[in-house]
One Martini backbone bead per residue (centre of mass of N, CA, C, O) as a GRO file, in nm:
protein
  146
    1UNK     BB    1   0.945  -0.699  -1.941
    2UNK     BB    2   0.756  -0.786  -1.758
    3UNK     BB    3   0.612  -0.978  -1.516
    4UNK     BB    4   0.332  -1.115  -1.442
    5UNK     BB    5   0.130  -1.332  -1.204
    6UNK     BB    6  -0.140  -1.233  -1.377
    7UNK     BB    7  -0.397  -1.146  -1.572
    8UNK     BB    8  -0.614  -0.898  -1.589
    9UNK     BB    9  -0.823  -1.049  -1.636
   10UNK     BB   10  -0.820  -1.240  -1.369
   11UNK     BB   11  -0.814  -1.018  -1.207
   12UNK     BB   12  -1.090  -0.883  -1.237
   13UNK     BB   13  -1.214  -1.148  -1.144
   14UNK     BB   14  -1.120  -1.184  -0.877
   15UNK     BB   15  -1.250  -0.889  -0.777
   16UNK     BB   16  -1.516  -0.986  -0.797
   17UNK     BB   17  -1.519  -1.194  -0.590
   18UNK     BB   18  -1.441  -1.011  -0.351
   19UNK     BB   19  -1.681  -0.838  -0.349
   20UNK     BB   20  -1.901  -1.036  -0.314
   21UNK     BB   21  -1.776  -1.171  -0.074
   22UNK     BB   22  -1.737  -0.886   0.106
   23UNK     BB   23  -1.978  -0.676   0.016
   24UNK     BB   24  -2.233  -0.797  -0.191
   25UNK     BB   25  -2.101  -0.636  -0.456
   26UNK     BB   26  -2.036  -0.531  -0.746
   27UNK     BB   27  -1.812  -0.537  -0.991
   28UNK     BB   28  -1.807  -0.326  -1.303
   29UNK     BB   29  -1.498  -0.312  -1.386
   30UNK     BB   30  -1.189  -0.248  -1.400
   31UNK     BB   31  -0.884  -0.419  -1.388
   32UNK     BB   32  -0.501  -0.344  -1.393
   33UNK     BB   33  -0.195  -0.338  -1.415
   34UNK     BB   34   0.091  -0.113  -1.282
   35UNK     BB   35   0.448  -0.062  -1.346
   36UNK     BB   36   0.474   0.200  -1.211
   37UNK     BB   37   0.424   0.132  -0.940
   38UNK     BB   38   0.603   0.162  -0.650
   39UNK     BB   39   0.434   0.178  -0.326
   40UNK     BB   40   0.208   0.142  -0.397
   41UNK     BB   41  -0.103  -0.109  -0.384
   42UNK     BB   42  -0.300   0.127  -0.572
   43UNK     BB   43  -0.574   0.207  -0.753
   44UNK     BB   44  -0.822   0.498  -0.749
   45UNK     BB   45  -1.054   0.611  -1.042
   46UNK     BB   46  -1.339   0.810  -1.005
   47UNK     BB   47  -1.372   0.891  -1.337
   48UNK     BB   48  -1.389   0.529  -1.418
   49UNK     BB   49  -1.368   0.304  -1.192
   50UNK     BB   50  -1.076   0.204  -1.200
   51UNK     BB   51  -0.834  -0.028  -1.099
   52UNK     BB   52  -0.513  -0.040  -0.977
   53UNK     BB   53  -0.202  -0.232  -0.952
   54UNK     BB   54   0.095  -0.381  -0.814
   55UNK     BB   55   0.241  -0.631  -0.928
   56UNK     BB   56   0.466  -0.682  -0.696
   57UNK     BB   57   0.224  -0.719  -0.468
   58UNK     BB   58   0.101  -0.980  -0.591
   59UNK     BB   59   0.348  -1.180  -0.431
   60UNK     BB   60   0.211  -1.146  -0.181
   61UNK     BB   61   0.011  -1.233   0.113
   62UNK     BB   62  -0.205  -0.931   0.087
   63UNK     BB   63  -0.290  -0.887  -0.135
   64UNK     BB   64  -0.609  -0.881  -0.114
   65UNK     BB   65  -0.628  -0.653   0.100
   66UNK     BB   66  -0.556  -0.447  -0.145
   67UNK     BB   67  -0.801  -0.488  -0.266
   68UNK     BB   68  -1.040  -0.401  -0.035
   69UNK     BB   69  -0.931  -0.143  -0.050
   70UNK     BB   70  -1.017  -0.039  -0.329
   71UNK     BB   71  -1.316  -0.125  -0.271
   72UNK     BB   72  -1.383   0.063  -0.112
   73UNK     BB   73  -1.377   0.293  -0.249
   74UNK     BB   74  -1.539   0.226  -0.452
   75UNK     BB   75  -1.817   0.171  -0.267
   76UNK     BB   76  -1.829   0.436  -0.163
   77UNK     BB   77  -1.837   0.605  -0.460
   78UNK     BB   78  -2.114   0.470  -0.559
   79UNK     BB   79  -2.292   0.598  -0.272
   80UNK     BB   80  -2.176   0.867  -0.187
   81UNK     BB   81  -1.973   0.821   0.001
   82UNK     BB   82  -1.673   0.843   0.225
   83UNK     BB   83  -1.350   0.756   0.007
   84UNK     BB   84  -1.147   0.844   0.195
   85UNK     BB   85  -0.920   0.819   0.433
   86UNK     BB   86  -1.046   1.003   0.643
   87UNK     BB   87  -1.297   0.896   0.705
   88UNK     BB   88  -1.471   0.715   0.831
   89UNK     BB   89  -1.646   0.506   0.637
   90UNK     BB   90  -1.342   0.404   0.533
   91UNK     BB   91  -1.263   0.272   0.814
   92UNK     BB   92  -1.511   0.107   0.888
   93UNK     BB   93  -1.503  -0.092   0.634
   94UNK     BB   94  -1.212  -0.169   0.633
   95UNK     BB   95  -1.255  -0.337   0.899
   96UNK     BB   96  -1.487  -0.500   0.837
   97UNK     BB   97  -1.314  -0.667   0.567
   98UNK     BB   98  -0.993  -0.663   0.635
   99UNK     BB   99  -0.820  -0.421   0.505
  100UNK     BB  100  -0.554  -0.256   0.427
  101UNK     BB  101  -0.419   0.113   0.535
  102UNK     BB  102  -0.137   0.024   0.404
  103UNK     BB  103   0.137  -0.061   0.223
  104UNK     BB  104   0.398  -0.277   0.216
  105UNK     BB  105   0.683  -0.309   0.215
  106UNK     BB  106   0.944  -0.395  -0.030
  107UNK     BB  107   1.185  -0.296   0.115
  108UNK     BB  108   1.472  -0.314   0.304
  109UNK     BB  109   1.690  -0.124   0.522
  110UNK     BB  110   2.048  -0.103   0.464
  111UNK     BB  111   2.067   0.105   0.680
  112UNK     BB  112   2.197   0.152   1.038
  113UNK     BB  113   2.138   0.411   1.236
  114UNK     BB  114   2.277   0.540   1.559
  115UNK     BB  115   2.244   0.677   1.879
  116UNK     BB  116   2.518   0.710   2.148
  117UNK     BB  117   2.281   0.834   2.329
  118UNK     BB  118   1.997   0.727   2.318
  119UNK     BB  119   1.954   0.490   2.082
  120UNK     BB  120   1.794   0.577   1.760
  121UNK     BB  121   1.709   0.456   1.515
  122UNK     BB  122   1.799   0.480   1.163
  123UNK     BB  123   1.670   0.398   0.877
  124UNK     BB  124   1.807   0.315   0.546
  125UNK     BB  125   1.807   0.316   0.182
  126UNK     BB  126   2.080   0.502   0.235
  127UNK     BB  127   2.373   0.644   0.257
  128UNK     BB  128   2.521   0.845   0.495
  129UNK     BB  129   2.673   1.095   0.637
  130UNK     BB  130   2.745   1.132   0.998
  131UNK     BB  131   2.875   1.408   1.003
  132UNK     BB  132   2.626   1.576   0.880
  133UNK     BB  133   2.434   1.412   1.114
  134UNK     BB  134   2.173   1.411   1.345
  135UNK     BB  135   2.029   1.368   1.595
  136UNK     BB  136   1.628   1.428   1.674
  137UNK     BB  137   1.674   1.442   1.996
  138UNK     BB  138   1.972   1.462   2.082
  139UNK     BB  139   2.223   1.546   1.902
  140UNK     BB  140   2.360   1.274   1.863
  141UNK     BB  141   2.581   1.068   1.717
  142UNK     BB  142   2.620   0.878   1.436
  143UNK     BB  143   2.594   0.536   1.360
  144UNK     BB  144   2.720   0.237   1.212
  145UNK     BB  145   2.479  -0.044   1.200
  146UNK     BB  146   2.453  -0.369   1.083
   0.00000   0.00000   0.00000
């Protein structure tokens, strides 16, 4: 079983929380660890406006910054504006909370190809084989440099 880094209570609190210090709104809804999620760091669902976070995220120092991206959603689908990630209303209350746009990756990349013509770094995060793949600019060999 996983372990949380603290209890979905006190997650629903904190968001409660950051709500009302940046947005000036309330959070009436649920807040909840979700460790299912593998690379986002949370999930807004307009159907009970309830939010999703990965817990792995959550030992991050940016976890905040993913919290107010979520609540952007949610605060923007109350009132009834664009609350996709394409609108501007979504892009400009994001910015002006100061929400992250992506989120952070967890893993870095074990393997790194360059192209012996151009010198184009290719990270990967599985081995591939060299022989069967080329450079996407100039079509030139990959080798393995770590």
């Amino acid at each position: 079983m996983t372990q949380f880094p603290f209890s979905n209570e006190a997650l629903t609190a904190h968001v409660k929380w950051l709500s009302l210090e940046k947005f000036n709104r309330a959070f009436t809804h649920k807040a909840s660890f979700n460790s299912r999620l593998r690379t986002t760091g949370g999930r807004f669902f307009p159907k009970d406006c309830h939010l999703d976070f990965n817990p792995k995220m959550a030992q991050l120092p940016e976890f905040d910054k993913i919290i107010l991206h979520e609540l952007t959603h949610y605060h923007l689908y109350i009132q009834k504006r664009g609350y996709h990630h394409q609108d501007a209303e979504f892009k400009q209350l994001l910015k002006a909370v100061g929400g992250l746009r992506y989120a952070p990756a967890l893993t870095r990349p074990k393997w790194r190809y360059v192209c012996e013509n151009c010198g184009s770094i290719y990270p990967r995060q599985r081995k591939i084989d060299p022989k069967k793949y080329r450079c996407g600019r100039c079509h030139g060999k990959l080798n393995l440099n770590q």
